[in-house]
Every structure is written in structure tokens, then in C-alpha cells.
N, C-alpha and C positions, 0 to 999 in steps of 0.2 A: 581574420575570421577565425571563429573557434578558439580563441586565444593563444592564436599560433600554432593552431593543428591546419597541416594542409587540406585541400576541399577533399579529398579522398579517405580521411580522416571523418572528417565532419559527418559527411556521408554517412557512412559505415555505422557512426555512434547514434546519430538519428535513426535506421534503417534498424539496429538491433533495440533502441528502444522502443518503436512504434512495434517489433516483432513481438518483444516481451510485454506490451502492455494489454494486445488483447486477451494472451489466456491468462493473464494476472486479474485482469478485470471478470471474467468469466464466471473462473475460480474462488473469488470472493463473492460473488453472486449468487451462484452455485451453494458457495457452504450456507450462509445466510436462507436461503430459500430452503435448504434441506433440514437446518439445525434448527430454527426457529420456529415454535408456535406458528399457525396462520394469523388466530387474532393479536397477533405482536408484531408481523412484519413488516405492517407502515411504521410503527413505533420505533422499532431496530433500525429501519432503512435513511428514515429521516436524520434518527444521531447520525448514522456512520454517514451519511450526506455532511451533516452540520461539520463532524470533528474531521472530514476532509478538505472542505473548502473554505472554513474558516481564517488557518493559516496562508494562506496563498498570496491576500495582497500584502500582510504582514511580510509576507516573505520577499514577495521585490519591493518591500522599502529595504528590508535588511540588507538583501543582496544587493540591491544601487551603491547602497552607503560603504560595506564591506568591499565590494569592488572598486571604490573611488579609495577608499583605503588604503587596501593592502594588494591590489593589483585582480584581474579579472582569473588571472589564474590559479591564484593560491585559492580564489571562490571557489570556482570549479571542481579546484580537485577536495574541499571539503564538504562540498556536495555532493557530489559522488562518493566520497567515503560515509554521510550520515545518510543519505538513499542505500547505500549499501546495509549499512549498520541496522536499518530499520525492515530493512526486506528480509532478513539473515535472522533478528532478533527473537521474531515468533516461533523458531525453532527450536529457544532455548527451552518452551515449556514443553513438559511432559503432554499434555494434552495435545498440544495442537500436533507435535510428532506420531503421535497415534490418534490421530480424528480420524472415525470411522465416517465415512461418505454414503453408507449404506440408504436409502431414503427409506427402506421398511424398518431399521435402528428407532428404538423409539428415543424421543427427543425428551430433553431435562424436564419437564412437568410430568411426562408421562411417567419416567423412571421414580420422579418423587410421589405420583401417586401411587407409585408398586412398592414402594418403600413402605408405604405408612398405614 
């Protein structure tokens, strides 16, 4: 089970990702509803729906195949290193390290129509 993590293991790694995924989900919710135009936020919502679910069944053909491979465990632990890598990566931008969550902030149309 778990690819030779014992059940106390297992646990523990399910129980901290079901913790981390509700305000992960929230939080992107959140910026999305705060940043975005109203008449854009089916438009917005639908991509980021599409370029989330898209790869999924993609991904357990890979991950079948990769695990018959090269073992269930070297999967694992390179899935948790690109889940990692992709959770960590948004920080590399200047923006999103300073994204103001303000809801009175005005939002990028607004700004570009005070520009011009």
C-alpha cells in the first residue's frame, strides 16, 4: 500500500493533502473573482476549468505506463516533486509575490483606462 509507506504513512499524506486543497482552492477562487472583470468571469473560469482537467486522463495513461516501467515508486516521488515544482513556481513572478487582494484595487481594464 502506498508504495511501501506504512498505513500510518498513508494516512497522514492523504489527510495533509485533503488540508492543503481546500484553501488552495478557495484562494484561487478568490483571486479570480477579485482580479477579473465581471463580464470576463465565465470566460476566465471556463479556461482555467479546461487547462485543469484536460490533462488528468492524459495523466493516468502516463502514470499506468511509467509505473509498469520504472516502478510505482520512482512515480511517486516524481510527482510529488512536479506538484511541488508547479505549486512553488508562481512565486517566481514578481506579480503574483505582490498581488494586492484588495477588492476596492482597481482591476487591469480599469487601470488601463486611467492610463489613457
Amino acid at each position: 500500500m502506498g508504495a511501501g509507506l506504512p498505513l500510518p504513512g498513508v494516512i497522514g499524506g492523504v489527510l495533509l493533502g485533503a488540508f492543503m486543497a481546500g484553501p488552495a482552492a478557495n484562494t484561487q477562487q478568490s483571486i479570480i473573482q477579485i482580479k477579473i472583470p465581471r463580464h470576463l468571469l465565465g470566460r476566465v473560469q471556463a479556461n482555467a476549468l479546461l487547462v485543469e482537467s484536460v490533462p488528468v486522463p492524459l495523466a493516468y495513461l502516463l502514470v499506468g505506463t511509467a509505473a509498469d516501467h520504472v516502478g510505482a515508486q520512482h512515480v511517486i516521488g516524481v510527482c510529488a516533486l512536479v506538484m511541488a515544482v508547479a505549486a512553488l513556481a508562481p512565486l517566481a513572478l514578481r506579480q503574483v509575490r505582490g498581488l494586492d487582494l484588495d477588492p476596492e484595487a482597481p482591476t487591469v481594464p480599469e487601470v488601463a483606462a486611467i492610463a489613457t
